[in-house]
C-alpha positions, 0 to 999 in steps of 0.5 A, a space after each residue: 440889275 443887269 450889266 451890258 457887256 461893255 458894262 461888265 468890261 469896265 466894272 472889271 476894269 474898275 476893280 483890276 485898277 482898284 486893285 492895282 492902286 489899293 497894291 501900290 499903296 501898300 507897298 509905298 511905304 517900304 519904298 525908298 524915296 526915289 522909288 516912291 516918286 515913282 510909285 506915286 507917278 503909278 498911283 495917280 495914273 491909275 486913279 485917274 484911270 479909275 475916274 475915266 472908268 467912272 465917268 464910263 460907267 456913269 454914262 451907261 
């Protein structure tokens, strides 16, 4: 299988925003509750990026 180059843009898109997600998550739990407000503000951003880049790269 090969990859455009868009393609390759938006699969490392993809894993940087997994990545970013997977950290926060891990941190969220030492957060405290003002914090974790916050962070979950980031969370959902990021997922929502996460499934912009999705339909992406579905439509490649």
């Amino acid at each position: 299988m090969t990859t455009s180059p868009d393609n390759g843009k938006l699969l490392h898109d993809l894993r940087s925003k997994c990545s970013s997600l997977k950290s926060a998550a891990e941190l969220y739990k030492d957060c405290s509750a003002a914090e974790k407000k916050e962070m979950l503000a980031l969370m959902n951003a990021a997922a929502a990026e996460i499934v912009k880049i999705l339909a992406q790269i579905e439509k490649a």
